[in-house]
C-alpha positions as CSV (number, residue, x, y, z in Angstrom):
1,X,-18.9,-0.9,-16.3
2,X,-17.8,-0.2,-12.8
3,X,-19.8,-3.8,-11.8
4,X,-17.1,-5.3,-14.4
5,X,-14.4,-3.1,-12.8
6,X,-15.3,-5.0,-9.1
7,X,-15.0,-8.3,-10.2
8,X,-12.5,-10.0,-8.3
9,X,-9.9,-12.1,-10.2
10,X,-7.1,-14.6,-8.5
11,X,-8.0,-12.0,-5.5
12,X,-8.4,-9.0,-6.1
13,X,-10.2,-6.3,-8.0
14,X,-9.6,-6.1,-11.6
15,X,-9.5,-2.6,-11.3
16,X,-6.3,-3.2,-9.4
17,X,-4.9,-5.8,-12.2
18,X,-6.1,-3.0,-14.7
19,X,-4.5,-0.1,-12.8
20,X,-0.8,-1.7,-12.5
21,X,-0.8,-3.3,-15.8
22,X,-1.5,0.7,-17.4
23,X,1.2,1.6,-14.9
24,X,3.8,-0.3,-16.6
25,X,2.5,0.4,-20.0
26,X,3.1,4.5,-19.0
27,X,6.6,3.4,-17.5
28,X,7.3,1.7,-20.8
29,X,6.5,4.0,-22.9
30,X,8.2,7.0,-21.0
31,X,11.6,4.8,-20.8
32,X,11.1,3.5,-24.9
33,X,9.6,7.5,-25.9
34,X,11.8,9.8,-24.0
35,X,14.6,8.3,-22.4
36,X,15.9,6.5,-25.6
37,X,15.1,7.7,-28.6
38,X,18.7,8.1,-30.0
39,X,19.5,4.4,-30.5
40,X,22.9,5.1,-30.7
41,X,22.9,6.3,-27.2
42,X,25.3,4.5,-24.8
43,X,24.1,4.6,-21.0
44,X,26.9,5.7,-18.6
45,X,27.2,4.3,-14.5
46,X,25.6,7.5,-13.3
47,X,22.9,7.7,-16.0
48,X,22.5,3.5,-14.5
49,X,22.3,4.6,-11.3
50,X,19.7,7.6,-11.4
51,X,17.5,5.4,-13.9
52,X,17.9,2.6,-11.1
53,X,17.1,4.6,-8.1
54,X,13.6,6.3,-10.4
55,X,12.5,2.6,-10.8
56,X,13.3,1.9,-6.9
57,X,11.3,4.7,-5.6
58,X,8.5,4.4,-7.9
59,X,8.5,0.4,-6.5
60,X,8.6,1.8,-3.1
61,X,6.4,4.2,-3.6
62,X,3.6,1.5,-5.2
63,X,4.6,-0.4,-2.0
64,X,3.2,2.8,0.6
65,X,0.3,2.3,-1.7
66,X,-0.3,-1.3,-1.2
67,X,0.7,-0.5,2.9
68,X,-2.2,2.1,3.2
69,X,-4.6,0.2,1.0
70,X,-4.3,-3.5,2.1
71,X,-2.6,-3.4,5.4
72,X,0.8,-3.1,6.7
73,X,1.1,-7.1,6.4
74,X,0.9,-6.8,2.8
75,X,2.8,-3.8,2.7
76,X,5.9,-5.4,4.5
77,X,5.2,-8.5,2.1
78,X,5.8,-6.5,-0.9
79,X,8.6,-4.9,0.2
80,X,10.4,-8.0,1.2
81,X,9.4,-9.4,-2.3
82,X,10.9,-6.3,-4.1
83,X,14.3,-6.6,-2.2
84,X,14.4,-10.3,-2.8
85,X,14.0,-10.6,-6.5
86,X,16.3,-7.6,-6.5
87,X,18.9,-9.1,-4.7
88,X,18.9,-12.2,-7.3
89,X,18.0,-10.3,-10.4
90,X,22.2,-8.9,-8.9
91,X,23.2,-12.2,-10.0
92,X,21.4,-12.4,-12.9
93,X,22.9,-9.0,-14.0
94,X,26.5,-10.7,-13.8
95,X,25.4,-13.6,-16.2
96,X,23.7,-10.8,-18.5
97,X,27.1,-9.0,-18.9
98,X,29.0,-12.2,-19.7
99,X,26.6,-13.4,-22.3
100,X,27.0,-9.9,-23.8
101,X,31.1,-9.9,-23.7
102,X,31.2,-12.8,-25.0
103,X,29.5,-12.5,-28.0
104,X,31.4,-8.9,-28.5
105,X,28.0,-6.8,-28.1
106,X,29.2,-3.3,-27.6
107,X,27.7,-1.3,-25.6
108,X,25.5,1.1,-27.3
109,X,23.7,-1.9,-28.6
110,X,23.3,-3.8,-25.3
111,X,20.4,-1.1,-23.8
112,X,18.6,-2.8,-26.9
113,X,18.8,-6.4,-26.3
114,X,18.1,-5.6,-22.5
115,X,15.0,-3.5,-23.2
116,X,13.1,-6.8,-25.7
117,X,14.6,-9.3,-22.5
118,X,12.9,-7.2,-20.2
119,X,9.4,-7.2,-22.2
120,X,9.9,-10.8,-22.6
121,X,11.0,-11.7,-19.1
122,X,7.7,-9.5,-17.9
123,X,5.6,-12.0,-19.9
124,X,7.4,-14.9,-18.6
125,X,7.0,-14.2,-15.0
126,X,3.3,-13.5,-15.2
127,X,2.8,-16.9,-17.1
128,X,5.0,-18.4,-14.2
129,X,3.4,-16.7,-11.0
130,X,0.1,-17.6,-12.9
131,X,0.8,-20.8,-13.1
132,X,2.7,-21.1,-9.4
133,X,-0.7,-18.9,-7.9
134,X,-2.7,-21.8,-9.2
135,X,-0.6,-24.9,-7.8
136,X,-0.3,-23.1,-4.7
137,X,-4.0,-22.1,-3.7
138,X,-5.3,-25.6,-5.3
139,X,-2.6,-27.8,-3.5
140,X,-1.1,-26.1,-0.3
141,X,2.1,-28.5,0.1
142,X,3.5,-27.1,-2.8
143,X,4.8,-24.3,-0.8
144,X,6.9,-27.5,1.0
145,X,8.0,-28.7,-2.3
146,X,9.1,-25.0,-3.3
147,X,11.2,-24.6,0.3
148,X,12.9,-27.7,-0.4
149,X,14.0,-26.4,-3.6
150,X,15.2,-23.0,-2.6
151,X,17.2,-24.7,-0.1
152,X,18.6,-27.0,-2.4
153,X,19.4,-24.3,-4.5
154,X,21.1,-22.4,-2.0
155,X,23.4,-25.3,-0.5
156,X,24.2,-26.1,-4.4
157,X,25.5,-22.1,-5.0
158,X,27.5,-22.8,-1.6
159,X,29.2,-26.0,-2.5
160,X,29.6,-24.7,-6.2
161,X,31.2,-21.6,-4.9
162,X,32.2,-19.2,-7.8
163,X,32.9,-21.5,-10.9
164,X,32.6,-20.3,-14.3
165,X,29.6,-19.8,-15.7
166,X,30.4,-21.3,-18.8
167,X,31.6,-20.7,-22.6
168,X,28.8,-19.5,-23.8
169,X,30.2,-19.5,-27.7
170,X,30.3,-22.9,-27.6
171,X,27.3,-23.9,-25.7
172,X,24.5,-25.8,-26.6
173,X,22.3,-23.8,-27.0
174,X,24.6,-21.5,-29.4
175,X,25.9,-24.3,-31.3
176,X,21.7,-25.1,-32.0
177,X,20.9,-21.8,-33.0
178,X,23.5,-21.6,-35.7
179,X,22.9,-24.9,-37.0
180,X,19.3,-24.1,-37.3
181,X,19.2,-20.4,-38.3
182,X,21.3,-18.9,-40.8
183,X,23.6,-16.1,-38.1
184,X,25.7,-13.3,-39.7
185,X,29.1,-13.3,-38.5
186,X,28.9,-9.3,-37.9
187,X,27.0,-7.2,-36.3
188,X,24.8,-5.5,-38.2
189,X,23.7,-1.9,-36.3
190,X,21.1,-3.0,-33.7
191,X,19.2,-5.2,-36.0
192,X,18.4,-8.4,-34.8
193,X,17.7,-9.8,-38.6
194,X,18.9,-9.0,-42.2
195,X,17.7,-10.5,-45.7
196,X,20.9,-10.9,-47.9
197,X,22.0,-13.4,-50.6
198,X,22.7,-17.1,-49.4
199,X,26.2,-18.3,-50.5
200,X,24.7,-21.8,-51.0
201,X,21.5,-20.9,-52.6
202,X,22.2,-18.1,-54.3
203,X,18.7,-16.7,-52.9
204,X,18.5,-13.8,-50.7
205,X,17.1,-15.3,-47.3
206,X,16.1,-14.0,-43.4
207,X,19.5,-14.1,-41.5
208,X,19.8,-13.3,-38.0
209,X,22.4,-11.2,-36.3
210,X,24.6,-11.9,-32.8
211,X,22.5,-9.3,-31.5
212,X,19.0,-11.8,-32.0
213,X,21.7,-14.8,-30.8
214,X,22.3,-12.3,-27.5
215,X,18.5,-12.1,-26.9
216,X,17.8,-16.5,-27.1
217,X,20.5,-16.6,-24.6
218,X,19.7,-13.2,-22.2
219,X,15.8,-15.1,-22.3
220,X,17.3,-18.3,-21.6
221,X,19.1,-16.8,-18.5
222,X,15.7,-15.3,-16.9
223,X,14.2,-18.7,-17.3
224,X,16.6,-20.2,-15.5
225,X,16.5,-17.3,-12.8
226,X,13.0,-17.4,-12.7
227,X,13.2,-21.2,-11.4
228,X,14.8,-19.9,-8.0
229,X,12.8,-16.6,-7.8
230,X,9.3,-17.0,-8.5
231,X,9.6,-19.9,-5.6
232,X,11.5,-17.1,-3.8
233,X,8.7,-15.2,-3.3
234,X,5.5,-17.6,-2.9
235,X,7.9,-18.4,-0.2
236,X,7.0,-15.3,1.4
237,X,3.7,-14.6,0.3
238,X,0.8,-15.9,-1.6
239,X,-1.0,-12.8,-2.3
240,X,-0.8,-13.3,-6.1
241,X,-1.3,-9.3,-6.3
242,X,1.4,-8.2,-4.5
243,X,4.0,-11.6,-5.5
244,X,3.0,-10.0,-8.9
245,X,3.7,-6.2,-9.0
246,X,6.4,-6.8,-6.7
247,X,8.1,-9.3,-9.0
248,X,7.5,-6.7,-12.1
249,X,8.9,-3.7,-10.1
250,X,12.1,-5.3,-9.5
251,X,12.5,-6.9,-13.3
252,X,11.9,-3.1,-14.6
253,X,14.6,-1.8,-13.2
254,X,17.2,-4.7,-14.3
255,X,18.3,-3.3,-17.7
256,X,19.0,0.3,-15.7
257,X,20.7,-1.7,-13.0
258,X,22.7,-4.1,-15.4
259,X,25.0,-0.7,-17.3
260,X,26.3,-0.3,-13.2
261,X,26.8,-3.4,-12.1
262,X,28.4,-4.6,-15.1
263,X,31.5,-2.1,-14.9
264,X,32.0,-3.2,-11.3
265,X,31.4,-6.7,-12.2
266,X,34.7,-7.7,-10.3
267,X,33.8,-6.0,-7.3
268,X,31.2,-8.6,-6.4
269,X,32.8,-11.5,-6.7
270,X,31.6,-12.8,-3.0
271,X,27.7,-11.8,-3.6
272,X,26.7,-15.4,-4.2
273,X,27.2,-16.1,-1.1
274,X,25.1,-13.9,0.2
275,X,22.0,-14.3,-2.5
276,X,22.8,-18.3,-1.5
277,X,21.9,-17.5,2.1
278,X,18.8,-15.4,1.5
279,X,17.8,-18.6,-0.4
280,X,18.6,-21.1,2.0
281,X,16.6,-18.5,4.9
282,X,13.4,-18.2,2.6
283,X,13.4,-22.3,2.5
284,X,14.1,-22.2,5.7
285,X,11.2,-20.6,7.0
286,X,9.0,-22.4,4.9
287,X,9.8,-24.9,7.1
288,X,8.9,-24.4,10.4
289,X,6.4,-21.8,10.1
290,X,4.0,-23.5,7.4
291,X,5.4,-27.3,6.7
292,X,6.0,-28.3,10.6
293,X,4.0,-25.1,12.1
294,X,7.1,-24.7,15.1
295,X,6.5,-20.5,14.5
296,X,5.4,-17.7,12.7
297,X,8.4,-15.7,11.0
298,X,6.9,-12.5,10.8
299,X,7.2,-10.4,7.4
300,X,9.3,-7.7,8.6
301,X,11.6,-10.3,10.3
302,X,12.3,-12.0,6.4
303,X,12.9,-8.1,5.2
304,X,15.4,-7.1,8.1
305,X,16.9,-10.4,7.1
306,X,17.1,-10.3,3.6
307,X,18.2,-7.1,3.5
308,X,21.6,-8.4,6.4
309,X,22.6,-10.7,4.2
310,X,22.6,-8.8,0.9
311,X,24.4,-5.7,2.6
312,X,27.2,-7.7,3.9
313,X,27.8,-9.6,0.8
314,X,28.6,-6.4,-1.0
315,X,30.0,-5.0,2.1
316,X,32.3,-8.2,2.3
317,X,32.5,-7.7,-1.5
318,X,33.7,-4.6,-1.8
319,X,36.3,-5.3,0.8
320,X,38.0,-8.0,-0.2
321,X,38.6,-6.6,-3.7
322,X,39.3,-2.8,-2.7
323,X,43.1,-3.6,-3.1
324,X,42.6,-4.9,-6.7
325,X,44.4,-2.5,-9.8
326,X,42.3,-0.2,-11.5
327,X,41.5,-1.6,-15.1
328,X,43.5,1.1,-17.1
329,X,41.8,3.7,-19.1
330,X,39.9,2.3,-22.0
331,X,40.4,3.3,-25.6
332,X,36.8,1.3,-26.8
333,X,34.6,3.6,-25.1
334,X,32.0,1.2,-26.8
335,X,32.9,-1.2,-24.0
336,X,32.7,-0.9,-20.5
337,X,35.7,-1.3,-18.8
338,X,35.3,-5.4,-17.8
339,X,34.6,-6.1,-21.7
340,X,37.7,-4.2,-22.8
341,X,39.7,-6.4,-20.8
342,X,38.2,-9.4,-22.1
343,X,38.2,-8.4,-25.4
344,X,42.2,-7.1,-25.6
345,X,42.6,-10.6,-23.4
């Protein structure tokens, strides 16, 4: 058995693989068995914020681990991955929040709809990396290709600068899903299907609620996200191990990160900017240290960078808007306080 536990797979010892996959299953399983039983319960900002800063610590604390155990390199790769696909999981918070306001999910059913995305967006990445881990050892200018498309990316968020993200009612991707599957008008609790009688047929048929139409769309927004950040971080490192459990790490603490940022959604209006530029650096570097060879970029130097840029973009932020009016007090406590708006709007 231990012979089996040795083996080394895409790098490492499947021990390790074994290790951090029960890890996650433990973390899982404390946040689904303890933390939320009551279904009905609606998480607050501060209740956001302690859950965030558990998941942070017990990312940076995996990080010490992977420092002591395979060097300090790999230690200050990890870390630099984690606060990366942090920084633009920020961005994919704001998109989150929209999809849910604008399909009126209130908010003691969103914690639902994030908790499946998150399971689903964990499976998604690993088939991703997977996939990235196996174009990148097997054909080494694929990193190029991936710089070139970060910086692309980057100059596009620049030029784009902070248009609207869309009406997601009416987008395609909506209008397919109701044309194909029969979808309740209502919510329905936190069910994300029903069986009830079909008008048409008189037959009583699987229909799904806005809260399953909510999931397609939250799914279809981490796909999208994934395109810029699993690039992201080969761009930094191809240590499938640690692009891996760094990638994870910063995915399970989205759905305790989303119930803060979402309140203050307004507040960081000027953060694109910011994510653009960490973007356009990781491309960057790509660059001349790998494609042309000019210089090495050391790992800490991409952390103390990545970590500039996202501090002043919610520094600048946080500025610009701290003149704005207070939302007034809102009546729907099953909406936080950007959705009320929208909603009485």
């Amino acid at each position: 058995m231990m012979d089996v536990l040795t083996v080394e797979w895409l790098g490492k010892p499947l021990w390790m693989w074994l290790g951090f996959h029960v890890l996650i299953a433990c973390l899982l399983a404390f946040d689904l068995g303890l933390l939320h039983r009551d279904k009905e319960h609606e998480i607050g900002v501060r209740e956001s914020l302690l859950l965030t800063g558990f998941y942070l610590s017990l990312g940076l604390a995996f990080g010490g681990w992977i420092w002591w155990y395979l060097g300090p390199q790999a230690g200050e790769e990890y870390v630099t991955g984690l606060v990366v696909e942090k920084s633009l999981s920020m961005d994919n918070v704001f998109v989150i929040a929209m999809i849910l306001t604008a399909l009126g999910i209130p908010r003691a059913a969103q914690h639902r709809v994030l908790l499946w995305g998150i399971l689903a967006a964990v499976l998604l990445r690993g088939l991703m990396i997977g996939l990235g881990a196996a174009l990148v050892h097997q054909v080494h200018w694929v990193l190029s290709l991936f710089a070139a498309f970060l910086i692309y990316a980057g100059l596009k968020i620049l030029i784009s600068g902070d248009e609207d993200e869309g009406d997601f009612q009416n987008s395609a991707v909506v209008r397919w899903f109701k044309k194909t599957f029969r979808v309740t008008p209502d919510l329905h609790g936190q069910r994300f299907a029903i069986r009830k009688t079909d008008p048409k047929t008189g037959k009583v048929a699987l229909w799904f609620t806005p809260l399953a139409l909510a999931l397609v769309l939250v799914n279809g927004a981490d796909v999208i996200f994934a395109v810029d950040s699993v690039p992201a971080i080969f761009a930094i490192t191809t240590d499938t191990f640690v692009v891996y459990t760094s990638n994870i790490f910063a995915i399970l603490g989205l759905r305790a990160l989303y119930f803060a940022l979402a309140a203050m959604v307004d507040r960081f209006a000027y953060l694109k900017t910011a994510l653009a530029l960490i973007l356009i650096f990781i491309g960057a570097k790509i660059v001349v240290a790998d494609t042309f060879g000019l210089i090495t970029v050391p790992p800490w130097v991409s952390l103390v960078v990545t970590l500039t840029f996202l501090a002043a973009g919610v520094a600048y932020s946080l500025w610009r808007t701290r003149t704005d009016v207070p939302a007034p007090a809102n009546p729907d406590k099953s909406r936080p306080p950007h959705e009320a708006r929208a909603h009485r709007a």
